[in-house]
LUMLOFI-114411 format. One record per atom (N, C-alpha, C, CB): residue number from 0; residue in one letter; y, z, x. Coordinates in steps of 0.05 Angstrom, whole numbers, plus 5000, padded with zeros to 4 digits. Glycine has a CB too. Example, Ala and Ser with C-alpha at 12.3 -4.5 7.8 and 13.67 -1.06 7.14 Angstrom:
REM LUMLOFI-114411
REC  num  residuo     Y     Z     X
REC    0        a  4886  5156  5264
REC    0        a  4910  5156  5246
REC    0        a  4934  5156  5264
REC    0        a  4911  5181  5226
REC    1        s  4955  5142  5257
REC    1        s  4979  5143  5273
REC    1        s  5001  5157  5258
REC    1        s  4988  5114  5282
REM end
This chain:
REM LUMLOFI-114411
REC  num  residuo     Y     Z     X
REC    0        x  2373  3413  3543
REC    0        x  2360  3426  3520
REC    0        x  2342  3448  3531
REC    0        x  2343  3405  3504
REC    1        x  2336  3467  3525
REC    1        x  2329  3499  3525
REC    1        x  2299  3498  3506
REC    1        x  2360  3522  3507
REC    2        x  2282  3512  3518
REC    2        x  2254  3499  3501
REC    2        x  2244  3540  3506
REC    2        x  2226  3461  3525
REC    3        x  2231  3544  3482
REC    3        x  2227  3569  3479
REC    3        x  2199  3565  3463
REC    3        x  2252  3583  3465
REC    4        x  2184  3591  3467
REC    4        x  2158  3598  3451
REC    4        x  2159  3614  3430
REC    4        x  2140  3610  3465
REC    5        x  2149  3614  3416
REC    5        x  2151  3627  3390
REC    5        x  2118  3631  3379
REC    5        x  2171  3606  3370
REC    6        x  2109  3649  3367
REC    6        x  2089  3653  3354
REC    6        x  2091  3636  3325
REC    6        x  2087  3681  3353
REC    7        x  2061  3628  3322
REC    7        x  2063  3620  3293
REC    7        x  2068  3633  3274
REC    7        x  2045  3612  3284
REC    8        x  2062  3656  3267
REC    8        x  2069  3680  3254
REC    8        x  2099  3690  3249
REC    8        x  2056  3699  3267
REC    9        x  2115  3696  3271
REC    9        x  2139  3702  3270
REC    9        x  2155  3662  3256
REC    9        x  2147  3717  3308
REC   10        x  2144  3644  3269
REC   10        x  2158  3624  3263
REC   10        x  2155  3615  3231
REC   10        x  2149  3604  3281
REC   11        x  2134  3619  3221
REC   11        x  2124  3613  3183
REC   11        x  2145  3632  3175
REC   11        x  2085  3624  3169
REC   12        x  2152  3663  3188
REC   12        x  2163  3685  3174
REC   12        x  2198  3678  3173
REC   12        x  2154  3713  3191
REC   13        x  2205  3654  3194
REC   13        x  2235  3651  3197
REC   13        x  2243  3627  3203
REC   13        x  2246  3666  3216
REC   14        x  2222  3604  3188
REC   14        x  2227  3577  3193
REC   14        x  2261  3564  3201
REC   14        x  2215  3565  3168
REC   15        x  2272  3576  3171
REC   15        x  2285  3563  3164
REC   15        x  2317  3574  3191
REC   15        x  2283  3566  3128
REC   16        x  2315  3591  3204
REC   16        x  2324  3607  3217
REC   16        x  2320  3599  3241
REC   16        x  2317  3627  3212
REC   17        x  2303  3577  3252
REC   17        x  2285  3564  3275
REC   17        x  2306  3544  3268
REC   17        x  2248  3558  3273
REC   18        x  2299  3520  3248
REC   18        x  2322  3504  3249
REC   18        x  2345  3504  3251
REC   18        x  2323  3497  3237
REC   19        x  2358  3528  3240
REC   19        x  2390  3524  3247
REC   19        x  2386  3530  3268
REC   19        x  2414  3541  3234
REC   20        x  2379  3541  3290
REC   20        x  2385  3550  3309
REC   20        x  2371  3529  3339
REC   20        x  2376  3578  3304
REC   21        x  2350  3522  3326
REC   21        x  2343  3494  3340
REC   21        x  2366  3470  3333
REC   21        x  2311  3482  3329
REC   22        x  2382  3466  3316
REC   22        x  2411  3448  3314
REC   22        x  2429  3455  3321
REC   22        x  2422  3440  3293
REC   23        x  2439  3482  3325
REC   23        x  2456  3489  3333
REC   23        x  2458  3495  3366
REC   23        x  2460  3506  3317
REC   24        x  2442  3510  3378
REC   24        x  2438  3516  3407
REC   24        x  2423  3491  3420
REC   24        x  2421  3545  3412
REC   25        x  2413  3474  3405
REC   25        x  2397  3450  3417
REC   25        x  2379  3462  3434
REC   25        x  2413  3427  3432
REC   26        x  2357  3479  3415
REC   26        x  2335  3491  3429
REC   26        x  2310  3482  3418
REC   26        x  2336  3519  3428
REC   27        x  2284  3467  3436
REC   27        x  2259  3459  3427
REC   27        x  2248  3490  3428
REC   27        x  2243  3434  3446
REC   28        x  2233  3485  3399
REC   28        x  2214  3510  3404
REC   28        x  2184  3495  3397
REC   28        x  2223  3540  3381
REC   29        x  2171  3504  3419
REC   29        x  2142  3502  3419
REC   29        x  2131  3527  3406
REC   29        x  2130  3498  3447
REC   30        x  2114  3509  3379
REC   30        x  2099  3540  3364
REC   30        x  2067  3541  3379
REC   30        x  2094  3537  3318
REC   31        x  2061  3566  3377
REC   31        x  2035  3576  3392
REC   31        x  2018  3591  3370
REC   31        x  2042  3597  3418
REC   32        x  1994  3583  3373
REC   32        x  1971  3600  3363
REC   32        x  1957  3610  3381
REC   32        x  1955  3590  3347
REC   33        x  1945  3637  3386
REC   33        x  1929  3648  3406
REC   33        x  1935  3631  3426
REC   33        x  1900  3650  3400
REC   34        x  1964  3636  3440
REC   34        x  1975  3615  3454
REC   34        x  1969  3589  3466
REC   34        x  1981  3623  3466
REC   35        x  1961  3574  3451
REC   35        x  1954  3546  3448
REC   35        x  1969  3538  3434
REC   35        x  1932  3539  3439
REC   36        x  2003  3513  3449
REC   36        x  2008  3503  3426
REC   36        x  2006  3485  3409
REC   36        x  2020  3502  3425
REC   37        x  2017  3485  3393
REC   37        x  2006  3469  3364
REC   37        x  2031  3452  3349
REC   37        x  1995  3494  3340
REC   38        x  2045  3458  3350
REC   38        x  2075  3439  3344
REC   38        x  2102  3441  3355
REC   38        x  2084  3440  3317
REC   39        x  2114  3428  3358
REC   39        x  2146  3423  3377
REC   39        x  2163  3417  3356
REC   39        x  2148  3395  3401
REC   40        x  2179  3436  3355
REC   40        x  2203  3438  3343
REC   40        x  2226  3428  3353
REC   40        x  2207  3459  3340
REC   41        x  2247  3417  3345
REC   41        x  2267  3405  3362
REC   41        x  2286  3386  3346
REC   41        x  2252  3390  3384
REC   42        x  2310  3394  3355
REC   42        x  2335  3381  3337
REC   42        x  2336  3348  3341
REC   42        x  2368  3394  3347
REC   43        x  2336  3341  3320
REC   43        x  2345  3307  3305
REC   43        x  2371  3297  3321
REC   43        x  2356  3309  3263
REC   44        x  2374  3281  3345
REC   44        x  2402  3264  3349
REC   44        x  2409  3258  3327
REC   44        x  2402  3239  3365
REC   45        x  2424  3259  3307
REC   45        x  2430  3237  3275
REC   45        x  2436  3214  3285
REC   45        x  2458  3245  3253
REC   46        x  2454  3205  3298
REC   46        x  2458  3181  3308
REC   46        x  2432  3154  3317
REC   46        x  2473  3191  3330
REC   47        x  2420  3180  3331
REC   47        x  2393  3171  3344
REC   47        x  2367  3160  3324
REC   47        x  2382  3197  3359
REC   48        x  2375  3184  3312
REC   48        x  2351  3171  3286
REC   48        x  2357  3151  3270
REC   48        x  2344  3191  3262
REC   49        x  2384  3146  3260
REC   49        x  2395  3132  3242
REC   49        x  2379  3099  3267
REC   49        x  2438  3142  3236
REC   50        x  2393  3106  3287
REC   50        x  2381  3070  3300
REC   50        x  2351  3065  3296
REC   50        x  2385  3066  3341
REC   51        x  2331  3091  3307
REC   51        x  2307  3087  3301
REC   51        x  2300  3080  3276
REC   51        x  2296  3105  3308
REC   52        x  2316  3095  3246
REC   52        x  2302  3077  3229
REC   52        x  2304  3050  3213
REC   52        x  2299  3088  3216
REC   53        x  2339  3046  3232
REC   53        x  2344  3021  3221
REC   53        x  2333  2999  3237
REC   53        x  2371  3018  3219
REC   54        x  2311  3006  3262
REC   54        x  2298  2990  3275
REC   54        x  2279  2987  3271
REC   54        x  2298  2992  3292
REC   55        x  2261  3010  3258
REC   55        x  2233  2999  3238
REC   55        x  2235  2987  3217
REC   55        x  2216  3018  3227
REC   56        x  2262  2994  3199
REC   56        x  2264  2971  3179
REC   56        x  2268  2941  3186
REC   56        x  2285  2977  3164
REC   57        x  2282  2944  3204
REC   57        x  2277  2913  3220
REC   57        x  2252  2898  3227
REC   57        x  2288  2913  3244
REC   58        x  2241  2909  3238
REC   58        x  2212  2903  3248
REC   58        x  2197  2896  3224
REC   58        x  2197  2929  3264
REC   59        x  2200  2913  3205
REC   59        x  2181  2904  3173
REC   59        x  2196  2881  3161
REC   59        x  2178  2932  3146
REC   60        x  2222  2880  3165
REC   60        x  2229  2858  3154
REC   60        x  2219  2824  3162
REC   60        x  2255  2862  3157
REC   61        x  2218  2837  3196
REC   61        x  2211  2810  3210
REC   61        x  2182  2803  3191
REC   61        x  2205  2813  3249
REC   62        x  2161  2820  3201
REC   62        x  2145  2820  3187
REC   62        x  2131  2803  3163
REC   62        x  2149  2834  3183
REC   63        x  2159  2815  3143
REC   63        x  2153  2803  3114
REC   63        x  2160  2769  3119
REC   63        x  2176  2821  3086
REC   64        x  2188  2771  3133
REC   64        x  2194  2741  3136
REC   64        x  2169  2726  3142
REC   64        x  2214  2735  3158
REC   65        x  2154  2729  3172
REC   65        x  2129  2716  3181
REC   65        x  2117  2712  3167
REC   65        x  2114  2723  3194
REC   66        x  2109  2729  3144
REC   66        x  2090  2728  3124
REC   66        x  2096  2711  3104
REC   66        x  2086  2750  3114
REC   67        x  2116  2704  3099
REC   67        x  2135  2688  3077
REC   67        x  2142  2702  3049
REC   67        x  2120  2660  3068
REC   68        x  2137  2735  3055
REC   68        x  2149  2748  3034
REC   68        x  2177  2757  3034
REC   68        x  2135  2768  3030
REC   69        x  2193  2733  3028
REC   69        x  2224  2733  3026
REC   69        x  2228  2718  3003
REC   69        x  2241  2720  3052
REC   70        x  2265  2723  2993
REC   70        x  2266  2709  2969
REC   70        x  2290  2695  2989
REC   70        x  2272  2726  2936
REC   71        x  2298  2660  2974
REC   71        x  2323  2649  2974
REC   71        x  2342  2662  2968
REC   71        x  2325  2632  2962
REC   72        x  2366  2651  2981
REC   72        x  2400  2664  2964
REC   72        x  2399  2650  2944
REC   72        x  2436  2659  2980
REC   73        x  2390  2634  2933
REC   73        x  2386  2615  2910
REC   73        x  2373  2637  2894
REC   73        x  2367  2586  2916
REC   74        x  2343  2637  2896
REC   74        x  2323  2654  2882
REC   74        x  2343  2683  2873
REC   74        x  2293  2661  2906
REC   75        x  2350  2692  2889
REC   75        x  2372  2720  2888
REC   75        x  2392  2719  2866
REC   75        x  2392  2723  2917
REC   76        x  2409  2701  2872
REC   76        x  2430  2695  2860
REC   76        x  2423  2682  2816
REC   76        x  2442  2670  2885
REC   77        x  2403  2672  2827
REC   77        x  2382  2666  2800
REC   77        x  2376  2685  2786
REC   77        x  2355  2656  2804
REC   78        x  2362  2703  2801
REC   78        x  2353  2728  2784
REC   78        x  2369  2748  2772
REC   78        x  2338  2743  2798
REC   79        x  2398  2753  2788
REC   79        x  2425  2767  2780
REC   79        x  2445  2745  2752
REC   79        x  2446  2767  2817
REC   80        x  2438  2718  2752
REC   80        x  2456  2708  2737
REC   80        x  2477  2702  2746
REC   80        x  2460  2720  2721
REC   81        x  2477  2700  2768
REC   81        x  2503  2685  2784
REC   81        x  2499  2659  2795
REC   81        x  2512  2699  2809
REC   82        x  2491  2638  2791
REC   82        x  2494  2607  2796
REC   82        x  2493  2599  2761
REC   82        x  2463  2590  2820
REM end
């Protein structure tokens, strides 16, 4: 991956122009103010994300279980009208 600077100014003026091109060339761009930077730009693995968020939903699920905020397949199946 290829990591580039960019002004804040030019970057607000061509955001959307930053993204395709940060997905497409798989380039991080670090934005700068009075060159100090201030946010990192950088293309999404899809694959990658998809695991990360199906792994926080996991984690809250555990969660709720511990907590005992779950329903039965009984309770489920009850509330649909299927038993």
């Amino acid at each position: 991956m290829t990591t580039k600077f960019v002004g804040i100014k030019e970057f607000r003026q061509n955001i959307s122009q930053f993204a395709v091109k940060a997905k497409k060339e798989n380039i991080k761009f670090i934005v700068l103010k009075k060159n100090v930077p201030i946010l990192e730009i950088s293309p999404i693995d899809e694959k990658n994300y998809t695991y990360i968020k199906l792994s926080e939903e996991l984690r809250e699920s555990e969660k709720q279980i511990e907590a005992g905020e779950f329903y039965t397949q009984e309770e489920v199946m009850s509330e649909f009208d299927l038993v």
